[in-house]
C-alpha positions as CSV (number, residue, x, y, z in Angstrom):
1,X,36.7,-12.9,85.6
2,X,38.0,-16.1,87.6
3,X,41.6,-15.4,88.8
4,X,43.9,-17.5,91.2
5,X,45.6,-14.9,92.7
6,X,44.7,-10.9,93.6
7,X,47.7,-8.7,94.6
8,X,46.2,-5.1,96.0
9,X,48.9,-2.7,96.9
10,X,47.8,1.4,97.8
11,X,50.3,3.7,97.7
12,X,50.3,7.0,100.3
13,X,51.8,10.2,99.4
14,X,54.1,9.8,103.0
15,X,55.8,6.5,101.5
16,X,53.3,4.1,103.3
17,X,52.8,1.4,101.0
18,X,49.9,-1.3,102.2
19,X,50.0,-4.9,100.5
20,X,48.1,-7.6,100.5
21,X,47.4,-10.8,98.6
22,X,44.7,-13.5,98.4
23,X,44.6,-17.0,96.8
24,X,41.7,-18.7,95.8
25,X,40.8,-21.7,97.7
26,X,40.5,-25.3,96.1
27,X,37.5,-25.5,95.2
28,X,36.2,-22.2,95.3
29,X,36.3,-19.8,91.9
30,X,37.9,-16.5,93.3
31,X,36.0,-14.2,91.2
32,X,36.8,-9.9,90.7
33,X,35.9,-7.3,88.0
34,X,37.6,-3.7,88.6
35,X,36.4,-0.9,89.9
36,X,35.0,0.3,86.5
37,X,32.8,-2.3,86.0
38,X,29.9,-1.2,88.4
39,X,29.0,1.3,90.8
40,X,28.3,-0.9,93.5
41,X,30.0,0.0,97.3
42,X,33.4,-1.8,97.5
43,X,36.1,-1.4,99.7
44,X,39.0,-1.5,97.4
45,X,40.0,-1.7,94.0
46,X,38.1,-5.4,93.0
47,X,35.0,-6.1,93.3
48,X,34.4,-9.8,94.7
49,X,31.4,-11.5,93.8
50,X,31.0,-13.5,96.5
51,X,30.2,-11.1,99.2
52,X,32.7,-13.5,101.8
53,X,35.8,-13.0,99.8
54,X,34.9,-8.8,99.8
55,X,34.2,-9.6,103.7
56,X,37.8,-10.9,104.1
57,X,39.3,-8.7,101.5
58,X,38.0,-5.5,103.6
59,X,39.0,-7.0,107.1
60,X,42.2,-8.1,106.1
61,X,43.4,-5.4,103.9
62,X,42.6,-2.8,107.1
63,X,45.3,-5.0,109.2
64,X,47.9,-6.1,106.8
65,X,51.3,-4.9,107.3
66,X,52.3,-1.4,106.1
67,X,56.1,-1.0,104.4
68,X,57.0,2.8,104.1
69,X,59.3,2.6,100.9
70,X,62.6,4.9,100.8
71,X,63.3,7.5,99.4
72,X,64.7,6.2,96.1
73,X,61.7,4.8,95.1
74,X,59.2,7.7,95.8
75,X,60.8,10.7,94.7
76,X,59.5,14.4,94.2
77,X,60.8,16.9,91.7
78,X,59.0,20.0,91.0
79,X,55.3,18.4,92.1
80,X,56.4,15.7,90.1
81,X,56.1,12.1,92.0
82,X,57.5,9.2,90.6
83,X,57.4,5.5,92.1
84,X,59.4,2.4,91.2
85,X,58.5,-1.2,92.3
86,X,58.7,-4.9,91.0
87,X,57.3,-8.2,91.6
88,X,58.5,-11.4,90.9
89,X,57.3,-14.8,91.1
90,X,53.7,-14.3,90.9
91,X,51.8,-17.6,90.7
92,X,50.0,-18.1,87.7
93,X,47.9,-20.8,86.4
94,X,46.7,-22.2,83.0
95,X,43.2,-20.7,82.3
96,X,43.1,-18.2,84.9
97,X,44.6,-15.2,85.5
98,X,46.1,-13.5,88.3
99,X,46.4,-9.6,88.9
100,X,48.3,-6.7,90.1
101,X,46.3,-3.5,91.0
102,X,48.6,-0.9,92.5
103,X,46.4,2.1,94.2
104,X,47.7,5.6,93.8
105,X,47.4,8.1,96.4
106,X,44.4,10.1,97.3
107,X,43.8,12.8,94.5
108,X,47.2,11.6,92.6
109,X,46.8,11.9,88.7
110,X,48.8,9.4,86.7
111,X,51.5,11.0,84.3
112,X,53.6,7.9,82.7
113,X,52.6,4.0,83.7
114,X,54.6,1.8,82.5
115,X,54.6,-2.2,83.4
116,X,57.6,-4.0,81.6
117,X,59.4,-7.1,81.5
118,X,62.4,-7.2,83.3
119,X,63.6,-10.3,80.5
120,X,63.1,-8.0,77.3
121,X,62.4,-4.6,78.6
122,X,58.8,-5.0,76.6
123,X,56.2,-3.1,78.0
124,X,52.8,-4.7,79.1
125,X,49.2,-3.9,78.6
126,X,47.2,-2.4,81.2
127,X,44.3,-1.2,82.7
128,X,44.4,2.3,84.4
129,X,40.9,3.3,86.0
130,X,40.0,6.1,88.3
131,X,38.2,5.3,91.1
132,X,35.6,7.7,92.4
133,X,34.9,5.6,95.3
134,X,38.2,6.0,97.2
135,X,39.5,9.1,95.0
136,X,42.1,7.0,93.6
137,X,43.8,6.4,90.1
138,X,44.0,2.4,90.1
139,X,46.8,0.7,87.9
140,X,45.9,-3.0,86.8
141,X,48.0,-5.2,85.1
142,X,46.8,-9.2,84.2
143,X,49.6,-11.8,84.5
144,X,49.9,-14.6,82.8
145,X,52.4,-17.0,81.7
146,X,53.2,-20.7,80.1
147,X,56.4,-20.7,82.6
148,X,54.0,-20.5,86.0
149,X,54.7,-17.2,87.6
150,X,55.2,-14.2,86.5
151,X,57.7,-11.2,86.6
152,X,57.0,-7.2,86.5
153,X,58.7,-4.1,87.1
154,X,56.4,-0.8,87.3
155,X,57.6,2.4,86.7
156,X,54.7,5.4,87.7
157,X,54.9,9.2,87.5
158,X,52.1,11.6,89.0
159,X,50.8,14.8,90.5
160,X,48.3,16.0,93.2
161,X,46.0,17.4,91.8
162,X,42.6,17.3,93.4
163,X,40.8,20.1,91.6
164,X,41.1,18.3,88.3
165,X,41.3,14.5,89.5
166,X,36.8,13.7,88.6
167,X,37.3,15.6,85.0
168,X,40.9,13.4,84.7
169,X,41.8,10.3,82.1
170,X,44.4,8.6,81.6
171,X,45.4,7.0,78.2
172,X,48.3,5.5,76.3
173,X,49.4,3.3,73.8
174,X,49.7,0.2,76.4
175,X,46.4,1.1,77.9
176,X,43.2,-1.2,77.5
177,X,39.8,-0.6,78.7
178,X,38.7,-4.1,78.4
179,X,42.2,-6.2,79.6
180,X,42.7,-8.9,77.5
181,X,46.9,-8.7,77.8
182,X,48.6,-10.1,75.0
183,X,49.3,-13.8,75.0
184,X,52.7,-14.4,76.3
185,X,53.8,-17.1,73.5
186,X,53.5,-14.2,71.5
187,X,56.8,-13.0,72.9
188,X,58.6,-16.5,73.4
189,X,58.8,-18.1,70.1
190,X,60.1,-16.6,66.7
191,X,57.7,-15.2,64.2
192,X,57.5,-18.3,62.1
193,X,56.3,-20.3,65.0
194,X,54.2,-17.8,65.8
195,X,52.7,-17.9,62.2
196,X,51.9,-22.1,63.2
197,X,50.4,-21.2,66.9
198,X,48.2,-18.7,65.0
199,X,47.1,-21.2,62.2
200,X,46.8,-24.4,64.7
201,X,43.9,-22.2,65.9
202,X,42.3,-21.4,62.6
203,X,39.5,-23.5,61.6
204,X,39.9,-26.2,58.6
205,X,44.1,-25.2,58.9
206,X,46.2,-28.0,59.3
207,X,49.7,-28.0,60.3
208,X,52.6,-28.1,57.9
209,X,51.4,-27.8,54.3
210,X,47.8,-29.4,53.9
211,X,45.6,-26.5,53.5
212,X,41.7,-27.4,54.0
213,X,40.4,-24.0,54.5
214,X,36.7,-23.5,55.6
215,X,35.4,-20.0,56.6
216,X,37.8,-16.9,56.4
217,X,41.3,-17.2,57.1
218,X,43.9,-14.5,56.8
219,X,46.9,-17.1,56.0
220,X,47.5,-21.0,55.1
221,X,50.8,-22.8,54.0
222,X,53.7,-22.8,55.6
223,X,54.8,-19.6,53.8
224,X,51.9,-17.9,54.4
225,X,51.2,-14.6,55.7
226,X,48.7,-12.8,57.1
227,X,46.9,-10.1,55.1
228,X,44.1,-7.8,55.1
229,X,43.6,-8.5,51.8
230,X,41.6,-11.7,52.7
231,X,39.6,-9.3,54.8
232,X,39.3,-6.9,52.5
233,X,37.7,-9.4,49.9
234,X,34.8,-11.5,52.0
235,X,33.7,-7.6,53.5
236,X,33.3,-6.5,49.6
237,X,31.9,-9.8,48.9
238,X,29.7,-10.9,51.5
239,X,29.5,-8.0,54.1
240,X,29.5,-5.2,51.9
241,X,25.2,-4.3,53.3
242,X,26.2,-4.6,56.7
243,X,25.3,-1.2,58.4
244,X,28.7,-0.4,60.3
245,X,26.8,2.6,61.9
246,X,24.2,0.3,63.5
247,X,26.9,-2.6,63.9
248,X,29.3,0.3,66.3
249,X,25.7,0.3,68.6
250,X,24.9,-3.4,68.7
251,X,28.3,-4.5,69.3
252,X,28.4,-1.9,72.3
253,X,25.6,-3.5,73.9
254,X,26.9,-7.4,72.9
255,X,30.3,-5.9,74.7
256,X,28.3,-5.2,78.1
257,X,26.3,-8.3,77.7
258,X,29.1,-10.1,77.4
259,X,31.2,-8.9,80.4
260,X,27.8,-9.6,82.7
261,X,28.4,-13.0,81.1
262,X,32.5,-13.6,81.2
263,X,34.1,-16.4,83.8
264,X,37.1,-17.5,81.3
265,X,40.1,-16.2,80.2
266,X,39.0,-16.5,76.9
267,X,36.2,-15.0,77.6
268,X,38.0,-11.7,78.4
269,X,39.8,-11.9,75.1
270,X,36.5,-12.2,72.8
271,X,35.1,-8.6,74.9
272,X,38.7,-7.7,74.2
273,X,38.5,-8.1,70.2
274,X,34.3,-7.0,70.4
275,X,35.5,-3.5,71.8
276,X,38.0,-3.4,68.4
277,X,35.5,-4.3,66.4
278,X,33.3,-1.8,67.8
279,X,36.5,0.9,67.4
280,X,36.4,0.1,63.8
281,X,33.3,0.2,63.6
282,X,32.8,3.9,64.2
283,X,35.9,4.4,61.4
284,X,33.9,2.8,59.1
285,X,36.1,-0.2,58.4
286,X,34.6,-3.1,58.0
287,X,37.4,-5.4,56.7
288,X,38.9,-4.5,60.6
289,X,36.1,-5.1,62.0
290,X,35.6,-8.6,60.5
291,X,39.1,-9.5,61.2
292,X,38.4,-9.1,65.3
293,X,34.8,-10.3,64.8
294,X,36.8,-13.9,63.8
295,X,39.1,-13.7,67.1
296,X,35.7,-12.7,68.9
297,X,34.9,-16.3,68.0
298,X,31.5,-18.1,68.7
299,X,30.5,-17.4,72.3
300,X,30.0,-13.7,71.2
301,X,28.3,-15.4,68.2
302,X,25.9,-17.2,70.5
303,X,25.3,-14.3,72.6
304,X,24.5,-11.9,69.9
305,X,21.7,-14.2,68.9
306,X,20.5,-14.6,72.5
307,X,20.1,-10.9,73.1
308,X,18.7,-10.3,69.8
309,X,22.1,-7.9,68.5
310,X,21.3,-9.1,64.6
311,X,23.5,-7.3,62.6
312,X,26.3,-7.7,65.3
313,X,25.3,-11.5,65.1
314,X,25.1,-11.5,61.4
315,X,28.7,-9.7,60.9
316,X,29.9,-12.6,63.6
317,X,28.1,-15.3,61.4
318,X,30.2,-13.8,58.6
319,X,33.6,-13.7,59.5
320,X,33.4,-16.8,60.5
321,X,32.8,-18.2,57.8
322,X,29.2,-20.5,59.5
């Protein structure tokens, strides 16, 4: 994914906290995938895929300046560790994101993670990863905003526990293996202009009351609301033969096609709503799976075809109504 700006901090169990940050140069796409993505050396937490900006990255990060935090932001109780920071101010731009990635200590196994915003206490999406490599949890979090920086604080509990770190996970309800944070409009306007943003983007939806509907929609008017029942009906009508079994498979492999493929924002949000699809899927729940086969949109449509994925492509081809 193309991002402006990279934030790496690592985080030693003696309080030494090591941060750096780099900016992408006019001109010159700054471009990272974390350290799940492949199993390629690396010397942090991104990989880079120009091999000059993981040249700089490794260089630089080795002599940046090194903070040791006090003691009432790394505490211990009982083996317990917790960990307190915040940023604010991060530079963001329109169509690219930037990211956090906080580095645990060596052998540390994440208990609570919680990134929220300091404005209404809401608590972000995130990526937590454990890196093999360097024998570190890694904590990501994408930030965006419509304002032009971008505020966090991070809240982090953990224990050492080296025995159990390779056989560890770490999962909550905030937690997403494929990024994709929510849209921050989401959170700045009121739920009936959230209702217009969401149908601005619908296809043949006009704004205010004129209603020219092509392909499936979940709500038009300016009343309307957004059911499953619309994705309930086009499933029993027109998708009902689709093989969800063999659509869970094809969309798995249109998932890692796509994230070979993925330089936009937007493109991080169509793996985002392939790996739900996917997820529901494997329940056997087709109308779901239409419903994030729409937000997938056509560049996983196009893809699908291009790899050959036909019933993925097919269910694609469906929801949206071409």
């Amino acid at each position: 994914m193309e991002v402006g700006v990279v934030i790496v901090e690592q985080l030693d169990l003696d309080g030494v906290l090591r941060t750096f940050r780099m900016q992408a140069e006019h001109g010159q796409p700054l471009i990272v995938a974390p350290a799940n993505e492949y199993d390629d050396l690396r010397s942090g937490p991104f990989y880079f895929l120009d091999d000059h900006h993981e040249q700089n990255f490794q260089k630089a990060f080795a002599q940046c300046k090194t903070r040791r935090v006090p003691a009432s932001r790394l505490t211990c109780d009982k083996g317990i560790f917790s960990f307190r920071t915040s940023w604010a101010g991060i530079p963001t731009e329109r169509y690219r994101l930037s990211y956090y990635a906080l580095c645990l200590p060596e052998g540390a196994i994440p208990i609570t993670v919680r990134f929220i915003d300091p404005r209404s206490q809401r608590e972000y999406n995130k990526i937590v990863v454990r890196d093999d490599q360097r024998n570190r949890f890694v904590l990501y979090l994408e930030c965006r905003s419509s304002y032009g920086s971008f505020d966090f604080a991070l809240d982090v509990s953990f224990q050492i526990a080296s025995v159990n770190f390779a056989h560890t996970e770490y999962h909550d309800e905030t937690t997403n293996q494929y990024g994709a944070n929510i849209d921050i409009y989401e959170h700045l306007l009121s739920r009936q202009d959230q209702q217009l943003v969401q149908n601005f983007f619908l296809p043949g939806v006009k704004m205010g009351d004129i209603n020219n509907v092509s392909g499936m929609v979940g709500a038009v008017g300016s009343n309307a609301r957004a059911e499953n029942n619309s994705f309930n009906q086009v499933w029993q009508q027109s998708a009902a033969g689709i093989d969800l079994s063999a659509l869970a498979i094809e969309l798995s492999t249109l998932r890692a096609s796509m994230r070979q493929q993925a330089n936009e924002i937007e493109h991080d949000q169509a793996i985002a709503n392939i790996a739900e699809a996917e997820v529901a899927a494997k329940r056997q729940d087709g109308a779901t799976a239409l419903k994030y086969l729409k937000s997938a949109g056509k560049w996983a449509f196009d893809i699908a075809t291009k790899i050959g994925t036909s019933v993925a492509a097919k269910a694609i081809q469906t929801a949206l109504g071409v």
